[in-house]
C-alpha positions as CSV (number, residue, x, y, z in Angstrom):
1,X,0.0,0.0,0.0
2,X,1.3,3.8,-1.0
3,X,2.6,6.2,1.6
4,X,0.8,9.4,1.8
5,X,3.6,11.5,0.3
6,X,3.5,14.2,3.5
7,X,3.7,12.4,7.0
8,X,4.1,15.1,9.4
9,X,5.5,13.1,11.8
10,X,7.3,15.5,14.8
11,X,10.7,16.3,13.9
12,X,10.2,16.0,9.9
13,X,8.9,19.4,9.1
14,X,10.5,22.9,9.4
15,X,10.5,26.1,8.8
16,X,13.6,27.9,6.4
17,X,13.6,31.2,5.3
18,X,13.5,29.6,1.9
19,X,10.7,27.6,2.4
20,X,9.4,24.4,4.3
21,X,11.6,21.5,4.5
22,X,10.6,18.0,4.9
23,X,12.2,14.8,5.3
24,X,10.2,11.7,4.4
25,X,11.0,8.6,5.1
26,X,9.5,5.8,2.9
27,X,10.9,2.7,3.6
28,X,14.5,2.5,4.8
29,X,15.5,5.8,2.3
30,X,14.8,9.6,3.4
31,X,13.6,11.8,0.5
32,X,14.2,15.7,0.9
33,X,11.5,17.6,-0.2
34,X,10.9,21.5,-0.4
35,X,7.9,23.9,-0.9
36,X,7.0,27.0,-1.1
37,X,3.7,27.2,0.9
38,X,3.2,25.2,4.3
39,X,2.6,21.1,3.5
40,X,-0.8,20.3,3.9
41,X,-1.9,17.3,4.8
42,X,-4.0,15.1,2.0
43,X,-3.3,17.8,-0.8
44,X,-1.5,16.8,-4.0
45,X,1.8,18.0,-5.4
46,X,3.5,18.3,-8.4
47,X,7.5,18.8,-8.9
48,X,8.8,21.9,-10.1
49,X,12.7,21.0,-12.1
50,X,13.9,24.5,-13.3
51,X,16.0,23.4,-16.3
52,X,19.3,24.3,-14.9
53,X,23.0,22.3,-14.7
54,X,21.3,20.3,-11.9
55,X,18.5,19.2,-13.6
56,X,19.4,15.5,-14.1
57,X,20.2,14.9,-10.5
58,X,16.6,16.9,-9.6
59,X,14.5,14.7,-12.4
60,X,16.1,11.2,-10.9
61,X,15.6,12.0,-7.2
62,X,11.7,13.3,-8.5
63,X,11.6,9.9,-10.0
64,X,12.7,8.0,-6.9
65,X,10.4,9.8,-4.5
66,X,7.6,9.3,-6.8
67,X,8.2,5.2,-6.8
68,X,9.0,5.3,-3.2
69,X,5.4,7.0,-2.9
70,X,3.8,4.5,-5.3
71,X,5.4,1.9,-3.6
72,X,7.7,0.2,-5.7
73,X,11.3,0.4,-5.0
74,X,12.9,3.4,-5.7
75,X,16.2,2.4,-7.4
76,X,19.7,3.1,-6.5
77,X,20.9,6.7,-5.5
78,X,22.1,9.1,-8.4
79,X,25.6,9.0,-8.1
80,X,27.2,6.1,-5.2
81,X,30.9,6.2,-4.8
82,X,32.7,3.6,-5.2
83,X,34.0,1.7,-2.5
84,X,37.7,2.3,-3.5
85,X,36.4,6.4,-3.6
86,X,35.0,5.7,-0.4
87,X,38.0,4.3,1.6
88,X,40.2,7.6,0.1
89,X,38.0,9.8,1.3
90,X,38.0,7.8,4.8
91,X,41.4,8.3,4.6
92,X,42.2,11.6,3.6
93,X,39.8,12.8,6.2
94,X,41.6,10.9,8.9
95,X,44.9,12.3,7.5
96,X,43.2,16.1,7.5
97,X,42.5,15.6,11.2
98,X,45.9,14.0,12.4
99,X,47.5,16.9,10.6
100,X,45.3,19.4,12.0
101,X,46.0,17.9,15.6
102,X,49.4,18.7,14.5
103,X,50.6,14.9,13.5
104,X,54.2,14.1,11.3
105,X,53.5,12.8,7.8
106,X,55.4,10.1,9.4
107,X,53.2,9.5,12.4
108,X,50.1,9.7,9.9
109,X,51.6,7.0,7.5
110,X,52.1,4.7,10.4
111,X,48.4,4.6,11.4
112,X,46.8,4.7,7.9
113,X,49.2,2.0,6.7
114,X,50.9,0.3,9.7
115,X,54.1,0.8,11.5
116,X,55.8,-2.0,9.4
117,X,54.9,-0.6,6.1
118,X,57.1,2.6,6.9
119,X,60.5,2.5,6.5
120,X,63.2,3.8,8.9
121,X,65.7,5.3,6.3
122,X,64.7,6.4,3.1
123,X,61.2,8.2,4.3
124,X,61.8,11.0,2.1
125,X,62.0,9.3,-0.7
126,X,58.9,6.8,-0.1
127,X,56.0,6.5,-1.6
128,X,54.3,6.0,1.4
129,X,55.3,9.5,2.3
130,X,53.7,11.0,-0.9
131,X,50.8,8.9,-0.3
132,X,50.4,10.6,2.9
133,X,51.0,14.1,1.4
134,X,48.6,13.4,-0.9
135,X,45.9,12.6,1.4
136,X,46.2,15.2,3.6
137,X,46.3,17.8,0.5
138,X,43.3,15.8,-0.5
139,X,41.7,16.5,3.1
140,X,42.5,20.0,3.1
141,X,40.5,20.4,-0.3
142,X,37.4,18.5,1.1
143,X,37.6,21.4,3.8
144,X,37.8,24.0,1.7
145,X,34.7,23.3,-0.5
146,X,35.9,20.2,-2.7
147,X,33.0,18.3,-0.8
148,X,30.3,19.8,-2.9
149,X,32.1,17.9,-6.0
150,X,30.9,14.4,-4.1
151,X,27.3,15.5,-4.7
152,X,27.4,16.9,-8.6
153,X,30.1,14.6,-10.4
154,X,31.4,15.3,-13.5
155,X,30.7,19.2,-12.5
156,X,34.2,21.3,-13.8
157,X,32.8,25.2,-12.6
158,X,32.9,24.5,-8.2
C-alpha cells in the first residue's frame, strides 16, 4: 500500500527562510523535499525541475520519491561512490585531522598503513610519504569546499 507522500511526523517538518523543508522517510530511504507554501496534509503536489545544470540529478531524485510513494522500489541513489572512492576519502579525512591535531607525515603514514609498512631510512623518498601528502592535500581540499564535488560529479565550474 502507498505512503501518503506528506507524513508530518514530529521532527520531519521545518520552517527555512526559503521555504518548508521535509524529510520523508518511505521505507529504509529519506527523501528531501521542499515547498513553497506550508505542506498540507491530504493535498496533492506536483515537482517543479527549473532546467538548470542540476537538472538530471533533480528529475532522478523526482523519480525516486515518486516510486517510493507508489510503492515500488525506488532504485539506487544518483551518483554512489565507489567503495575504493570511499575508503580515500575515509582516509584523507583521517589524515586532515591528524594533521590538523598537528601529526608528522610520518606518524600519519604509520596509522593509515601500519608501522611496518614505513620505513626507517629512506622516508623522504617513499611512496608512502607521498601517499600521505597526498591525502592530507586531498583533506584540506574537502575542507575547503571540494566536498560539494561528491554531490554533482562530472561538474568542472565549483
Amino acid at each position: 500500500m502507498p505512503q501518503p507522500l506528506l507524513d508530518f511526523a514530529a521532527g520531519q517538518v521545518r520552517r527555512a527562510v526559503d521555504g518548508w523543508h521535509a524529510v520523508l522517510r518511505i521505507g529504509a530511504i529519506d527523501h528531501r523535499v521542499w515547498s513553497k507554501e506550508p505542506p498540507v496534509l491530504g493535498a496533492s503536489y506536483a515537482a517543479e525541475l527549473p532546467f538548470d545544470g542540476d537538472f538530471d540529478a533533480r528529475a532522478y531524485a523526482a523519480r525516486r520519491l515518486w516510486r517510493a510513494i507508489s510503492g515500488r522500489a525506488p532504485g539506487p541513489g544518483f551518483h554512489q561512490l565507489s567503495k575504493q572512492r570511499r575508503e580515500r576519502l575515509r582516509a584523507a579525512i583521517r589524515a586532515l585531522d591528524a594533521h590538523g591535531a598537528g601529526a608528522s607525515y610520518r606518524v600519519i603514514a604509520e596509522v593509515l598503513f601500519g608501522k611496518k609498512r614505513v620505513p626507517d631510512r629512506a622516508w623522504k623518498t617513499h611512496d608512502l610519504r607521498n601517499r600521505t601528502i597526498r591525502l592530507v592535500q586531498a583533506g584540506l581540499a574537502l575542507m575547503r569546499g571540494g566536498y560539494r564535488k561528491l554531490l554533482r560529479p562530472g561538474r568542472k565550474d565549483e
